[in-house]
N, C-alpha and C positions, 0 to 999 in steps of 0.2 A: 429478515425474510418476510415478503408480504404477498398475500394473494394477489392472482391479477383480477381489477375488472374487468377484465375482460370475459369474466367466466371461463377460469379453467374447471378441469376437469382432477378433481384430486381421488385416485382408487385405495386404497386403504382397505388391503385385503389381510385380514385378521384368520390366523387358522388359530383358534385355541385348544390344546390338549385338555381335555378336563378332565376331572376326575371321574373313573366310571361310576354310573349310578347318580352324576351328579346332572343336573338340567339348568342350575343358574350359574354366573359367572361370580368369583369372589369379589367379596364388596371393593375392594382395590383396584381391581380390574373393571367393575362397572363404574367409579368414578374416575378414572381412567380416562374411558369415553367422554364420559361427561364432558369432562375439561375438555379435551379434544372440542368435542362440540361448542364448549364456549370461545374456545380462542378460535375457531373458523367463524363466529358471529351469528351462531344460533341458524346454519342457513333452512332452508325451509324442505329440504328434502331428508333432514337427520328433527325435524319437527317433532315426528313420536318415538326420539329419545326422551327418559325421562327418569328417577331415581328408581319405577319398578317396572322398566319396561324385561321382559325377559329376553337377554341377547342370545340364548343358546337355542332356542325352541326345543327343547329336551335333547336325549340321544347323549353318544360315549364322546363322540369326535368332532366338531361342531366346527362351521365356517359360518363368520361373518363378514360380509360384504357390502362396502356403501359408497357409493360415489356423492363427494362434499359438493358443491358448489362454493369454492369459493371466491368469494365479493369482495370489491376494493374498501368498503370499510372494515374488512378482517385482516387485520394484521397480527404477527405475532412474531416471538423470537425463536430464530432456528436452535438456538439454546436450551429455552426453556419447552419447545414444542420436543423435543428429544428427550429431556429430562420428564415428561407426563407422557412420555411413549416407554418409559423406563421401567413404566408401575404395570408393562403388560408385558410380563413376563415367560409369555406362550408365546409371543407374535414369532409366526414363521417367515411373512412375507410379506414386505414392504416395497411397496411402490408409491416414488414421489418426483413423477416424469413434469418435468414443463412447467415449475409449479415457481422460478423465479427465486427459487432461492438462494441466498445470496450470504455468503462466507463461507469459514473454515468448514470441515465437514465435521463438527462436534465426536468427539472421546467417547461423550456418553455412549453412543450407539453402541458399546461392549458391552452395556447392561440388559440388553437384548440376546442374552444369550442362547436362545432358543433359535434363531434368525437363521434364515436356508437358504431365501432370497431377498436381494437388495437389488431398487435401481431406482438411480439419483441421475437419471439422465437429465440432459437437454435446460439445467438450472445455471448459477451461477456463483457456482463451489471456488474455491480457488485453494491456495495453499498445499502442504503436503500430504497426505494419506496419514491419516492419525494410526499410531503404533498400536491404539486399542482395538484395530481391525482383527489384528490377531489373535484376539482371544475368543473369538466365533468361532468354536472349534466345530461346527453347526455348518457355515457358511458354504454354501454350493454353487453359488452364483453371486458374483457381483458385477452390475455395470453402472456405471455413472460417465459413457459418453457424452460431447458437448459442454464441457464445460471448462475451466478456465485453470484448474489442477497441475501444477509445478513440483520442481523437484527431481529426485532421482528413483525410481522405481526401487522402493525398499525391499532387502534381502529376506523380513521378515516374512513376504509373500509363502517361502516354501514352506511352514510351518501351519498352514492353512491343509489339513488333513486330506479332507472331501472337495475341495472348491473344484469346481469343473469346467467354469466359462468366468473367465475376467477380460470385460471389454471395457478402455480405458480412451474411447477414439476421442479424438480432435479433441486434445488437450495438448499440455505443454509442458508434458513430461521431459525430461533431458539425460543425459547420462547414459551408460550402456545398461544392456539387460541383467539382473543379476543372477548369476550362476544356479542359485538354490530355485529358479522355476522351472528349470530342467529335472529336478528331482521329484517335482509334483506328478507323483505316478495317478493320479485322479482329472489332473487336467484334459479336457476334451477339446477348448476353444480358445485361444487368445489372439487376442485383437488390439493392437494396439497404433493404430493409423493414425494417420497427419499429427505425429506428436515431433519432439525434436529427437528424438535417437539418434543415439551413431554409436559407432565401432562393433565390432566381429559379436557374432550372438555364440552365447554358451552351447556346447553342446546338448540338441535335444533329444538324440534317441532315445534319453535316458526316461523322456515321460512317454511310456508305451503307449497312452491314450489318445493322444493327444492327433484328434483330426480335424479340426481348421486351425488356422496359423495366418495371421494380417496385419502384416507390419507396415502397409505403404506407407509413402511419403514421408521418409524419413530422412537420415542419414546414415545409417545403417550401411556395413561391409569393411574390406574389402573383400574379406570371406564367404561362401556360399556355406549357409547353417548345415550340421546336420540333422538329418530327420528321422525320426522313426517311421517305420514301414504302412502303419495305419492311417500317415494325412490322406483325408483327401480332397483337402484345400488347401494350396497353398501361395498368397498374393503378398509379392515383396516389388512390387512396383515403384517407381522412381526412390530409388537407394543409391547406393555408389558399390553396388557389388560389381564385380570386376572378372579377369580371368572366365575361364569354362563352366561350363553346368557339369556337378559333381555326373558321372558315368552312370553310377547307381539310381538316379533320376528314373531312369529306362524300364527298371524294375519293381516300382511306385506302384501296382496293380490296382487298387484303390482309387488311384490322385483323380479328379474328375475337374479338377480348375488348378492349374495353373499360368499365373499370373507375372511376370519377369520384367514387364516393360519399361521403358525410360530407365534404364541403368548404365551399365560400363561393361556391359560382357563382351568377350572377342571370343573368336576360336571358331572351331565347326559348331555347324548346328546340328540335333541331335535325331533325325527321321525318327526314330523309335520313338521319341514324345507323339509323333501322332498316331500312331496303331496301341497306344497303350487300351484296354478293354473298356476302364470304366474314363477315361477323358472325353469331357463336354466342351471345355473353354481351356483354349491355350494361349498365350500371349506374348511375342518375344520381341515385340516392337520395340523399335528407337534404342536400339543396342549395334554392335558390330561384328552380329555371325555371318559367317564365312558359308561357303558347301554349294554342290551343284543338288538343284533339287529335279526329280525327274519323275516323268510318266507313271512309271509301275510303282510308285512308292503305296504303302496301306494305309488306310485309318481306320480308325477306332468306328465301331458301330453308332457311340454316340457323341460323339462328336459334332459340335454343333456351330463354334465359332472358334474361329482361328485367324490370330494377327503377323502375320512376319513382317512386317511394312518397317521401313528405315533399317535396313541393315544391308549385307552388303552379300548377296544370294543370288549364284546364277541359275541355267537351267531353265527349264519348264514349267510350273507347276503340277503337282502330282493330277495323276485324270481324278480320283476320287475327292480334290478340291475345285477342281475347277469350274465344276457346276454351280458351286455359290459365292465364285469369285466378282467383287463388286465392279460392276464396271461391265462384265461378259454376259451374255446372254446362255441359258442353259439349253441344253438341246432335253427336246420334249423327253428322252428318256433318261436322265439323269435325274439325280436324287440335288434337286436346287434349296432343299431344308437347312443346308450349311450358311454362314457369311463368313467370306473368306477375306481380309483386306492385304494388299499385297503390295501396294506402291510404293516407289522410293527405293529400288533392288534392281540387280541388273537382270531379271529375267525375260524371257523371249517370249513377251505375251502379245508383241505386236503393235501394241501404243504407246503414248506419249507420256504413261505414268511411271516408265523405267529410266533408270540412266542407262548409260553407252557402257559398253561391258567392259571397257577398259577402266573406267573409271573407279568401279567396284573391286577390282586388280589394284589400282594405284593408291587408293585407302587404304588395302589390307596391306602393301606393303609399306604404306606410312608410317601405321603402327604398329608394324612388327609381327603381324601374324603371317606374310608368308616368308618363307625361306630367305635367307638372302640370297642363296641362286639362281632365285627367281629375278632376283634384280639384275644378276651380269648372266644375262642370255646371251651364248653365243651367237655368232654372225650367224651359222647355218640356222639356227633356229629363225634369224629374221629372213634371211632366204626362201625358209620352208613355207614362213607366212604372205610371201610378196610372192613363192609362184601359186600358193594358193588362190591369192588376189587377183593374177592374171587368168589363172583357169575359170574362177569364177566369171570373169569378165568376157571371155571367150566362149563360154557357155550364154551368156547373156546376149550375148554381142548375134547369136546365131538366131535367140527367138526374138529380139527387138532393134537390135542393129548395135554398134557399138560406138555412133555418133552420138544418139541418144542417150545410151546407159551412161558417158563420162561428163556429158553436159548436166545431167541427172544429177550425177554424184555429187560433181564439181559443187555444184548449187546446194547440196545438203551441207558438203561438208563447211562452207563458206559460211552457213547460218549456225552450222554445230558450234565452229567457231566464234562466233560474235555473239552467240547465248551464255548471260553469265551462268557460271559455274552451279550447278546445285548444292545446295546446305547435304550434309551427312545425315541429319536426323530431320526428317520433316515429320508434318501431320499421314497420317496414312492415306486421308486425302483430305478432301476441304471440307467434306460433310463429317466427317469422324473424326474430331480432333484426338492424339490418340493421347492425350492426355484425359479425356474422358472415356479411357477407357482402362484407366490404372487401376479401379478398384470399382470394377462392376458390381458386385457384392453391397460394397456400402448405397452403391445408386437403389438397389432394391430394397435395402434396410431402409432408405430414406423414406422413397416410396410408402413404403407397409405403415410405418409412424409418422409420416403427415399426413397419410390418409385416413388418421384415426378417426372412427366417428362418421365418415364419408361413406356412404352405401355403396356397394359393390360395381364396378363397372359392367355393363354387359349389353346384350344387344337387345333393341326394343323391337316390336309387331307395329305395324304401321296400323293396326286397330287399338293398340295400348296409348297413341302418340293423339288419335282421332277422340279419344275416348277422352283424352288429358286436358285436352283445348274446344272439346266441344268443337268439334269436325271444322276445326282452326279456324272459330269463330272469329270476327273482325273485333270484338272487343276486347278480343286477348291478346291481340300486336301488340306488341312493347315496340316496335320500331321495322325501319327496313332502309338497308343498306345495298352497297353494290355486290353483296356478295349474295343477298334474298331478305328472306323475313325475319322476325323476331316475335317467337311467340310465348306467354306465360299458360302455364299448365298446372293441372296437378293429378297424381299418379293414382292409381285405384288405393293405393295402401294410402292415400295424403300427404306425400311426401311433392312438396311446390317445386317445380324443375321451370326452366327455359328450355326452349327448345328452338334449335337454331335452322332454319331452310333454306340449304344452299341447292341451287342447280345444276347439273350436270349437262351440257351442251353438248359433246362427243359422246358418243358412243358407245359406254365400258362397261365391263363384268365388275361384279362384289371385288373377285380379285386381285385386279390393278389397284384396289382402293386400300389393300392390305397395312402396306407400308404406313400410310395415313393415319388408320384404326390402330395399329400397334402404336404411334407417335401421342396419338388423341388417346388412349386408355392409360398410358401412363403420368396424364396432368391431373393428377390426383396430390394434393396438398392443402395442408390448414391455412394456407396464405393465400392460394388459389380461390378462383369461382371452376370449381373443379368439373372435369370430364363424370359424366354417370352412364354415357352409352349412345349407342346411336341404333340409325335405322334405315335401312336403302328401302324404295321406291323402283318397282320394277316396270320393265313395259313387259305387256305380256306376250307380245309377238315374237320379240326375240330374248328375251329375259337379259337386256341389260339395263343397266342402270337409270335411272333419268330425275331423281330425287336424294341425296343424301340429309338427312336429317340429325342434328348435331344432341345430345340433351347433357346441360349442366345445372349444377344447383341452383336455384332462386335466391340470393340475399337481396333481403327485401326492406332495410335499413338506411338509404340512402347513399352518398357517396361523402367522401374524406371532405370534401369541398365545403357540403351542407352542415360541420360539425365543425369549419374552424372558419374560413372569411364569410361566409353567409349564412354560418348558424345563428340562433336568433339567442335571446340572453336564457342563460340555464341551460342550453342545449350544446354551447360550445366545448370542446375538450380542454381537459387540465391540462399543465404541463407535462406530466407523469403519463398521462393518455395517449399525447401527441410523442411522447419520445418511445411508449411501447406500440402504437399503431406504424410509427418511422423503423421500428424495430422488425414488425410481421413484413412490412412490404420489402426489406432488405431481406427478408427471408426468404419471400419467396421470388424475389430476383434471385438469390442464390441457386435454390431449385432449377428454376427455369433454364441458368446458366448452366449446372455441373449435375443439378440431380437426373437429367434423361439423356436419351442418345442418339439424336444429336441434340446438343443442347438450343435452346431458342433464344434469338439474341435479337437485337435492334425491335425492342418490341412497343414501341412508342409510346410510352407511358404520360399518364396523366392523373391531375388529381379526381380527375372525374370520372374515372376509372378505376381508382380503388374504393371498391365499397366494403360498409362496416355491415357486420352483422348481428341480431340482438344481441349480443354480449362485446360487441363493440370490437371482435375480431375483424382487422382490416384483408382483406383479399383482394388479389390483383384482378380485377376483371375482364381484362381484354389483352389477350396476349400475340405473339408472332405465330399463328399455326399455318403450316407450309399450304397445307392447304386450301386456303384460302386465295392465296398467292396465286397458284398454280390454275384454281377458278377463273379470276383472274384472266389471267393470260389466254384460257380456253377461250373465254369471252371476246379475245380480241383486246381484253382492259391493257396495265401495267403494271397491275397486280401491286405490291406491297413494293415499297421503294428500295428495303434489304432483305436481300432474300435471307430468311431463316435460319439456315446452318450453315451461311457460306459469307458474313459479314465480318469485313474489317475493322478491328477493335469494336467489334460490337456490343463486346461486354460492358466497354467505355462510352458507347451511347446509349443506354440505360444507366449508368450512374451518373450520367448528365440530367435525363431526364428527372431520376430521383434527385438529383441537387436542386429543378426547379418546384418540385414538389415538398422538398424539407423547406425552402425559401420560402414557400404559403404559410407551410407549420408552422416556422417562426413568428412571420412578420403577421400572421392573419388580413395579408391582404390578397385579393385574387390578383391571379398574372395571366393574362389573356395573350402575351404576344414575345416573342423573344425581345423586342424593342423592350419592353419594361422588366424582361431578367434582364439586362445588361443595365439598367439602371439601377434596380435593386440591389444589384451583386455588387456595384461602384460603393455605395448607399455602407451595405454588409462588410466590405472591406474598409471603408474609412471609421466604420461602427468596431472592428474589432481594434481598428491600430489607434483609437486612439486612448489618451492617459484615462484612467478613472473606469469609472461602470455606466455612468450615464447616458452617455451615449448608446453604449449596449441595450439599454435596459430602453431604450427611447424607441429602438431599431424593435423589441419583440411587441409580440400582438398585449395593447394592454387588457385583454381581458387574464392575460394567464402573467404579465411581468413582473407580480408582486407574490406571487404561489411558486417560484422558483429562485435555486441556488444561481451567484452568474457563474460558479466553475461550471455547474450544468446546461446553461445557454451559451457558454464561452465556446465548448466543446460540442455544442451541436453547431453551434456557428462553423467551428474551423474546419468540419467536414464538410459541410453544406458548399465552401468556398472554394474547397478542393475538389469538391464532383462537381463542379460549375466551371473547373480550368477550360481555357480553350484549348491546348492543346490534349490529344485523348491522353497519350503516356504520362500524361501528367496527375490524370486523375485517378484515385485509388479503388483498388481492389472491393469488392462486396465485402470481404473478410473483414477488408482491415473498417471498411464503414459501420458494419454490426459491432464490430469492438472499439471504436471511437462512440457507439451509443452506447453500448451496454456499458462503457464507462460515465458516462453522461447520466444512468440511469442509479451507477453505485453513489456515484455523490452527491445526486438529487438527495438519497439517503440517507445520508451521512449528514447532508446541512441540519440543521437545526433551528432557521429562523422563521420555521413555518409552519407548525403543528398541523393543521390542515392540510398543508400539500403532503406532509408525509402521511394522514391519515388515508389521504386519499390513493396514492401509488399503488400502480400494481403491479411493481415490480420490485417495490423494497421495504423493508420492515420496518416496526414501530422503534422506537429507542430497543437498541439492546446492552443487556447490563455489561459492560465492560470487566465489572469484577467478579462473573461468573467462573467459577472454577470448572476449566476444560478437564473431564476423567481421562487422561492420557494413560 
């Protein structure tokens, strides 16, 4: 396990019990520290630590709190840094988020007996849950999402007395749940998303506490769980549950999110799910409920977002939806505070986002949800429907004529015909894919934790912006583009922002601009050049608009470009540098992809675009914001070449782009033109296939080819070659690119013929002892 340099941020929140009467810590305990502070390499903000520094500042109850800095030449082993956390025998609360750690999750940790809270998030843990978990009899919390954690979710969980919230997301967990977590009457939270689960979950009524519950993206079902009457959240999104939503759902009075979508359900759909009292967010998308929905139906007070989109639903929409149904305009007196997405349904909304109602009939008798007597309808029934046919036409026929109305028809039904058939389960529309919408929850956890450290979004005074830039003096341009200006600032507290001046041509109120503002305050991320706020520009005649002003952070470090083909000597990045700066920018592709909603895709990337920041944090600079686009266009321009939420394989044209940008990191040479990525890439593939390492090692930038392992350039190579495919379906996933590096990054590690590059890493440890004995 080794720090990053990139300057992370290690919290190391110490509660010590002391004895009362007592004001210093026992000698054990303050060498303890010590050590701690030696193996993070003395950094400079733990400086006046010292053999008599006093850590208690007197008093019965004492917290100590410090934030390390730690430097890529601190390294140390996740072993023995557990085994000098062992000799602090009060520690309640441990947090050790982001920090690259990398193996088993050490036994030792039971010697921590006092421990309430634990999180080992967002590292690179792997293997299974050490059994000496269970002897925390202490332990109230544990999460160690993101990370790389296998195995079967051990039985010994329910013997954890007090544990209240165990989140275990995006791991790679397998096997079903096991029984005895239903018996944890103390359980309040569990979370166990994007792991591989499957089969039927245990009985939970049994944990009376227990109120969130998040299992997405699993394999989980065919059974609907039971629940105790206190959820109230519950997100089982794309699972394989099947069959009806249990009946008792209805009487959930609590549930405030429920979540269902992308699964296998058939049957009716439940109205009573939306009048429940405390329901915010319901979700029943890309499933196969049934039901005629209509007018007078109720909903819940707060109710705020509801998906029925891909299933197979006639009807109307209820009136108390349809004010924030996307697509309809609301009438000025309705409550338009809802977003309602409803496409792909056979309902009577009047556009071109429903199927033909027969269609939504001939599904549900496909698979068996409606009767089979619906299938042999008698003659008279077809009778009943063809003189209806004729009445209606008859009636038509008297206000427009009935030459008209059949030539009319003739001509729809001719086109209904020749239109290929609709898919069963689509997006809910183009801008909401609804797969980003299986676990709203996590989008907002993502949110809050990469925006660590990022000051608060909010909205600025246009005398705060005047004040920032010296009334937008001309020597504070950073630039200017076709969207406006680019100006450097800085805020009354000192805090360096850009500040971005787009113009507004038409005519509009703050309110049109809503949608935008809520899109822009949530591009908050540690990979990002993030959102801090904006500011409209009023006319005062009629108070709308004629100025929006954009403000993000300043990194003020240069760009990826300046630190690998046109850094100068000493200023270039290591190999270990370059494969955890390839690592941020695959992050916050991710984000940009799945953490907002709609997610931003075809976002043109470049190396000259991502900038580092003083600790050598890489962030995306310049992204897809709509708009921008939409500026644009008001202009008369043509705006951004893919529009924002509505791009094919878009996600695929971004890890194209990052394929040209890891092809710089490699070879450190610049690529100005797709002509010399197609040469390169020729170059990269006869470099990988051929016999020996030479070639390979010929093909990487020599200031870093002799500071690296080649399984670690073998494997940056092979991805780099795959996000470079011509065709898109051919080129892989962000996921699977973050974990083709973070593999890249464990056997940089693990090599051994370079003391230096491992001193250097910052992302993997010094030697560690292999014949450390694990406290299982």
């Amino acid at each position: 396990m080794g720090g990053k340099n990139l300057v992370v941020v290690l919290l190391v929140s110490v509660v010590m019990a002391m004895v009362p009467g007592s004001t210093q810590l026992q000698a054990s305990q303050t060498w303890s520290l010590l050590k701690i502070q030696q193996m993070l390499g003395y950094p400079a903000v733990l400086g006046h630590w010292h053999n008599y520094t006093d850590f208690c500042y007197g008093g019965d109850y004492k917290t100590t709190s410090a934030f390390v800095e730690c430097y890529g030449d601190s390294t140390f082993s996740i072993d023995s840094f557990f085994t000098t956390l062992s000799r602090l025998p009060d520690l309640r609360v441990l947090t050790l988020t982001g920090l690259g750690l990398w193996g088993p999750l050490p036994g030792k940790v039971s010697r921590l007996a006092a421990l309430e809270i634990v999180n080992v998030s967002s590292n690179y843990l792997y293997g299974e849950l050490p059994l000496a978990l269970s002897r925390l009899g202490n332990l109230q919390t544990f999460i160690a999402d993101d990370n790389m954690l296998s195995g079967e979710l051990p039985a010994w969980l329910g013997r954890l007395p007090v544990l209240a919230v165990l989140s275990l997301r995006n791991n790679s967990l397998e096997g079903t749940l096991p029984g005895s977590v239903s018996d944890m009457a103390s359980l309040r939270s569990l979370s166990l998303a994007s792991n591989n689960l499957s089969g039927n979950l245990p009985d939970m009524s049994g944990a009376k506490n227990l109120q969130v519950i998040d299992l997405a993206n699993n394999s989980l079902g065919p059974e609907f769980p039971r629940l105790g009457r206190k959820v109230a959240s519950v997100v089982l999104a794309g699972n394989r549950f099947s069959d009806g939503l249990p009946p008792e759902l209805a009487s959930f009075y609590l549930l405030e999110r429920l979540d269902v979508s992308r699964n296998r359900f058939v049957g009716p759909f439940m109205p009573a799910l939306l009048s429940l009292p405390s329901i915010e967010y319901l979700s029943v998308a890309g499933n196969r409920f049934t039901g005629m929905l209509s007018g007078n139906m109720s909903c819940g007070d707060n109710l705020k977002f509801v998906d029925v989109s891909s299933n197979l639903l006639t009807g109307s929409l209820p009136t108390c939806l349809a004010a924030g149904a996307v697509g309809k305009a609301a009438d000025s007196d309705s409550d338009s505070s809802k977003t309602v997405l409803f496409a792909a349904n056979c309902l009577a909304t009047g556009d071109d986002t429903q199927h033909p109602s027969p269609f939504c009939k001939n599904q549900a008798i496909a698979v068996g949800i409606v009767p089979d007597q619906a299938r042999r309808k008698p003659s008279g029934a077809r009778s009943g429907l063809v003189a209806g046919v004729v009445a209606a036409a008859i009636a038509a026929a008297v206000l427009a004529g009935v030459a008209v109305f059949l030539a009319v028809r003739k001509a729809s039904m001719r086109r209904a015909q020749s239109r290929p058939p609709r898919r069963l389960v689509e997006h809910a529309s183009s801008a909401y894919p609804s797969k980003l919408f299986a676990d709203a929850r996590y989008i907002s956890q993502t949110v809050k934790l990469g925006a660590l450290g990022i000051p608060a979004y909010r909205s600025f005074s246009l005398v705060e912006l005047e004040a920032a830039t010296n009334d937008f003096e001309v020597s504070n341009m950073m630039g200017q583009d076709s969207h406006g200006q680019m100006y450097r600032g800085r805020l009354s507290n000192g805090t360096p922002v850009t500040i971005r001046s787009l113009k507004v041509k038409r005519s509009q109120t703050s309110q049109s601009f809503n949608r935008h503002i809520e899109m822009i305050s949530k591009l908050r991320h540690r990979h990002l050049v993030s959102a801090l706020g904006h500011c409209f520009e009023y006319n005062l005649d009629d108070s709308t608009v004629t100025q929006l002003y954009l403000v993000f952070e300043y990194v003020q470090n240069g760009n990826l470009r300046g630190r690998i083909s046109q850094g100068t000597e000493g200023r270039k990045l290591t190999w270990v540098q370059r494969i955890s700066t390839a690592i941020g920018v695959a992050k916050g592709i991710q984000f940009l992809h799945g953490g907002i909603i709609p997610g931003l895709f075809a976002n043109n990337l470049k190396i000259t675009n991502i900038l580092l920041d003083q600790n050598l944090v890489a962030k995306i600079g310049s992204y897809n914001i709509p708009i921008l686009s939409e500026t644009m266009k008001s202009e008369g321009g043509s705006g951004n070449k893919y529009p924002s939420d509505s791009v094919p394989n878009g996600d695929k044209l971004d890890i194209f782009d990052f394929g040209v940008i890891l092809l710089e990191v490699i070879s450190g040479r610049p690529i100005t033109s797709i002509y010399e990525v197609e040469i390169m890439k020729e170059q990269l593939q006869s470099a990988l296939t051929a016999e020996g390492t030479a070639k390979r090692r010929s093909f990487v930038d020599p200031a870093v080819s002799k500071g690296c392992s080649d399984e670690s350039v073998k494997t940056v190579m092979e991805i780099c070659l795959r996000c470079l495919a011509k065709e898109a379906v051919q080129r892989p996933s962000v996921e699977d690119v973050l974990w083709n590096l973070q593999f890249a990054a464990q056997v940089q590690d693990d090599w051994r013929g370079d003391s230096r590059s491992s001193e250097e890493s910052p992302l993997s440890p010094s030697q560690i002892p292999r014949d450390l004995e694990d406290d299982q």
